[in-house]
C-alpha positions as CSV (number, residue, x, y, z in Angstrom):
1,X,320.8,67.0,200.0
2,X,320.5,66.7,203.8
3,X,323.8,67.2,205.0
4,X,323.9,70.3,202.5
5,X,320.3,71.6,203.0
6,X,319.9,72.1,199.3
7,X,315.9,71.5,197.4
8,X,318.0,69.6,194.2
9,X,321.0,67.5,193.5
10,X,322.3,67.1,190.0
11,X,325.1,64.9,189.1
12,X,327.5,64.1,186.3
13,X,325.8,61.7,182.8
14,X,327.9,58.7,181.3
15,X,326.5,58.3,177.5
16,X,326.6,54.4,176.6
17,X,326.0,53.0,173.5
18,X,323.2,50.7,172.5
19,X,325.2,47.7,173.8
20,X,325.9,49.6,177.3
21,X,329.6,50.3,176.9
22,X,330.9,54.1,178.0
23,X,331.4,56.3,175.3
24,X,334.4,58.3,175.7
25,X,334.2,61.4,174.0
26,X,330.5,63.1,172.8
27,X,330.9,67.0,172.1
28,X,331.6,70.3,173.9
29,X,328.7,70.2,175.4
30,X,328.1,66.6,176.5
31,X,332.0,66.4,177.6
32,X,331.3,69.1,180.1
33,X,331.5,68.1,183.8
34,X,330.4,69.9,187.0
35,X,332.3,69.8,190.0
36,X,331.2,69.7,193.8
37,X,329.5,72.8,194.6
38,X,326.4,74.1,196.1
39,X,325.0,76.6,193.9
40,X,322.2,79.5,193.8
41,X,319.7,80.4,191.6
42,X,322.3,82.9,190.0
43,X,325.4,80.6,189.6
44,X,323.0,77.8,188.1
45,X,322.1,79.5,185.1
46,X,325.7,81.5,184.7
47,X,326.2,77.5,184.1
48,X,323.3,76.7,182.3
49,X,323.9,79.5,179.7
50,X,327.1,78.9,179.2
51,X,329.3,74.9,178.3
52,X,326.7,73.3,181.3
53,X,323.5,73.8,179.2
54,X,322.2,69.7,179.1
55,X,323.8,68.9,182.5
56,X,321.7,71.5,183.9
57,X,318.5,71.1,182.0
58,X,317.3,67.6,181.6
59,X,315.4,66.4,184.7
60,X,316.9,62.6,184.9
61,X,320.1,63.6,186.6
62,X,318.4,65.4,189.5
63,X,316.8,64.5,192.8
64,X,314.6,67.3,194.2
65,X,313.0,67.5,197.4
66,X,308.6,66.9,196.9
67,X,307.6,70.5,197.6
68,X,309.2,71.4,193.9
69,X,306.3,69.7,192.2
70,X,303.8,70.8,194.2
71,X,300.8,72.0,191.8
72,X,303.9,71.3,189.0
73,X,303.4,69.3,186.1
74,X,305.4,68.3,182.6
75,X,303.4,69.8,179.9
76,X,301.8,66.8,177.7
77,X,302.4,66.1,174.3
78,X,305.5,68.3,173.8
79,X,309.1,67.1,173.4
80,X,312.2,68.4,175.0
81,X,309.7,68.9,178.2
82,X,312.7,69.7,180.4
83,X,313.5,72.8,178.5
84,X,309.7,74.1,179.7
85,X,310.3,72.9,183.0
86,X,313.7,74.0,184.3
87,X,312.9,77.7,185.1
88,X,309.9,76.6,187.3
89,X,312.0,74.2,189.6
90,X,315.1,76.5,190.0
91,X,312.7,79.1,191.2
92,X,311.2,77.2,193.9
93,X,314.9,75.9,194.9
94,X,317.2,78.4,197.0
95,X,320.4,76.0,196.9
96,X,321.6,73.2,194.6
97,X,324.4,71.0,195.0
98,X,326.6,69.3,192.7
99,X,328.3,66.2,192.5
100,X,331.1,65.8,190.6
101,X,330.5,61.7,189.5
102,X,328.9,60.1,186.4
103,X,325.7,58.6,188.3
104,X,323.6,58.5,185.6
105,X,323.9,56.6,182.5
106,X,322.5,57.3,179.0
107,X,322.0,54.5,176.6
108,X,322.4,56.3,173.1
109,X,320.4,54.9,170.1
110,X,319.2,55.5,166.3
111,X,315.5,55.9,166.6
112,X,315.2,57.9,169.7
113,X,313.3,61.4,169.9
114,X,316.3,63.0,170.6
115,X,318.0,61.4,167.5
116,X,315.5,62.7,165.4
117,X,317.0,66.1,165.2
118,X,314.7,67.8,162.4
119,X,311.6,67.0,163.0
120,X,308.6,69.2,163.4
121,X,307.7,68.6,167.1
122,X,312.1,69.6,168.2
123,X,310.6,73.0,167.2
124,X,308.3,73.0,170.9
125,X,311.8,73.7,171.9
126,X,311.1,77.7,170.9
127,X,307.7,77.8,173.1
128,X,309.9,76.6,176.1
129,X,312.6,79.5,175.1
130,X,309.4,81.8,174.8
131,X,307.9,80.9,177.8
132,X,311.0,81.6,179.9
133,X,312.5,84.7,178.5
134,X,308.6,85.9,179.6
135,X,309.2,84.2,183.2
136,X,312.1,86.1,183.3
137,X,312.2,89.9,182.1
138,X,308.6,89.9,183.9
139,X,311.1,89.3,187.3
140,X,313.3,92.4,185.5
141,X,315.8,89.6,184.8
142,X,316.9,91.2,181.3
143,X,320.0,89.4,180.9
144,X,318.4,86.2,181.4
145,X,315.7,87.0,178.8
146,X,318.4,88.1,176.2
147,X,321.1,84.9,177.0
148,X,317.5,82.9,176.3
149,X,316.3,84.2,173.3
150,X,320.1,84.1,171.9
151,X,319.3,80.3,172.7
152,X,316.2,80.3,170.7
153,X,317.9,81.9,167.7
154,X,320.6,79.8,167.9
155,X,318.6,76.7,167.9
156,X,316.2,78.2,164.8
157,X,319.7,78.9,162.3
158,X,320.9,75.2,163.8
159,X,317.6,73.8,162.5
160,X,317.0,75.7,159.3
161,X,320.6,73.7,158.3
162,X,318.7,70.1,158.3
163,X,315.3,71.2,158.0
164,X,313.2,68.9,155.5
165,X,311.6,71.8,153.5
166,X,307.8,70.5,153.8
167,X,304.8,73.0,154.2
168,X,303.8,72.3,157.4
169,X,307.5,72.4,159.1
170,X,308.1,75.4,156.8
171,X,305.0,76.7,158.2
172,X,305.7,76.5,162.0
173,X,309.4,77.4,161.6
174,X,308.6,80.8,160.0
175,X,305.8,81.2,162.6
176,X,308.6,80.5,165.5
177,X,310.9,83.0,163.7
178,X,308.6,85.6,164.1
179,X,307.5,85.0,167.3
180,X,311.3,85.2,168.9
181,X,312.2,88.4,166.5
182,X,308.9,90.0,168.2
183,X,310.6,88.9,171.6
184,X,313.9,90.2,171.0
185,X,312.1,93.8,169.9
186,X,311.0,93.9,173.4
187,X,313.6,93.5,175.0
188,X,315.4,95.8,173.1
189,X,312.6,98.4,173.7
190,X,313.0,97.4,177.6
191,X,316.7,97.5,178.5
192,X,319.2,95.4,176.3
193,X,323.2,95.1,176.2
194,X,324.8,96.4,172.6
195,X,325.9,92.6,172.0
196,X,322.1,91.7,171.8
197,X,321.1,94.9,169.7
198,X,324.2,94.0,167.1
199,X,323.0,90.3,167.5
200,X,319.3,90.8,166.4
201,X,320.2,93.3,163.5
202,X,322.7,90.7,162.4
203,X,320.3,88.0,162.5
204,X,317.1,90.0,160.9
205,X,319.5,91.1,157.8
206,X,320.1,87.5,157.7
207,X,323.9,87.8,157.9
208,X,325.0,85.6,161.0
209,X,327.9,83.6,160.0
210,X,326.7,81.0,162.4
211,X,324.9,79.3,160.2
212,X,328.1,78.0,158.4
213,X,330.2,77.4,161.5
214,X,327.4,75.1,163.1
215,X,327.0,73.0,159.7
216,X,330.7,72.7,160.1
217,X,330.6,71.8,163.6
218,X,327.8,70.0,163.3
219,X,328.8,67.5,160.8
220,X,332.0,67.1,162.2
221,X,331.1,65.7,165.8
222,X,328.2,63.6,163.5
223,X,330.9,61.8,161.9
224,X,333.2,61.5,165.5
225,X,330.0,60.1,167.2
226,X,329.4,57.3,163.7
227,X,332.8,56.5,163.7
228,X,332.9,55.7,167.9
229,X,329.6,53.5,167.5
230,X,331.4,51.8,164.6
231,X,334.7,51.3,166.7
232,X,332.2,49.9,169.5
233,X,330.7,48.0,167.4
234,X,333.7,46.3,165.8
235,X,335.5,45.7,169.6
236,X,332.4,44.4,170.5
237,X,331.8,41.7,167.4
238,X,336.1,41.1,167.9
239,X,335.2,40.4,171.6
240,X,332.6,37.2,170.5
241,X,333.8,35.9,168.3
242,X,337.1,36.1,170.2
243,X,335.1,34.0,173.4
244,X,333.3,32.1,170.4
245,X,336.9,30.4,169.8
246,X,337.7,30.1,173.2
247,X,334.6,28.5,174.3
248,X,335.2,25.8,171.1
249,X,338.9,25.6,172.3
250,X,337.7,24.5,175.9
């Protein structure tokens, strides 16, 4: 950060499994790696918005230089906190630079908030969405604003697929929904592209085909990543009892 006079560094993740070993292959998104760069504001979210959404959103790969969190704070009680943070820190950094090696590692494991995909409280994830599409078409950013509202309907069909149909997630889903369609009328009152206005209508006539593709996609890379922990698990139990033997041969 010195040598390149840049206010954040972000680097590459390894994902590890609960006993620490690397885990090969994850998904589109998690495979994707950034190379050495130094970036601006622009080029960060042309990444962001694109295959480098979670290498550029979660906080724990970063360094950032103190003024960033000056009168800057993590909101309290709500889950996926980076997603409300990120706009707020790239707009107080004028360069970032990028290093293309896996210095952080991330233990994967059942149990974790991030594991619970369905759950009432992954829906704070819409507020963040809401909070900077706002940030950024009051800046006259109205790309941004669209590519993050596409985001938050994206992420509503997603959870509508696994949703456990109970009043009170019912309830705050539907609430969400209308919250982004509200959004998205905005912006299209404002100044939007065709994709978005064809996008919307799509979605409020309920007749995105995404819905299918990402229960396809979804369920496959569930059973790649259940069938790499069990491999781990099996090389792991071969390797004991393999030192087990040797240990009683000795």
């Amino acid at each position: 950060m010195v040598q390149t006079n840049t206010d954040m560094a972000m680097c590459n993740i390894q994902y590890v499994d609960e006993h620490g070993k690397a885990m090969s292959k994850q998904d589109f998104f998690r495979d994707f790696q950034i190379k050495n760069n130094v970036w601006t504001q622009e080029q960060f979210w042309n990444c962001c918005y694109r295959r480098g959404h979670i290498v550029c959103t979660v906080q724990w790969n970063k360094l950032y230089v103190k003024k960033i969190f000056e009168n800057l704070r993590y909101p309290n009680g709500k889950v996926r906190e980076d997603e409300f943070m990120i706009h707020h820190i790239i707009n107080r950094c004028n360069r970032i630079a990028c290093v293309n090696k896996k210095m952080y590692y991330y233990r994967q494991h059942t149990g974790s908030i991030m594991g619970n995909a369905y759950s009432i409280n992954q829906l704070d994830i819409i507020e963040a969405y809401i909070e900077r599409e706002r940030s950024f078409r009051k800046k006259g950013k109205f790309l941004l604003a669209e590519k993050t509202l596409i985001r938050a309907i994206l992420f509503l069909e997603w959870f509508e697929i696994g949703m456990k149909h109970i009043p009170q997630i019912d309830e705050r889903y539907l609430n969400m929904k209308k919250i982004v369609c509200r959004e998205c009328k905005i912006i299209i009152r404002s100044q939007s592209t065709v994709c978005f206005r064809l996008l919307f209508w799509m979605y409020s006539q309920n007749m995105l085909p995404y819905k299918l593709l990402r229960a396809i996609y979804w369920n496959v890379n569930r059973i790649k990543r259940k069938t790499a922990l069990l491999i781990s698990e099996k090389t792991l139990a071969k390797s004991r009892r393999s030192k087990r033997k040797n240990d009683i041969y000795y």
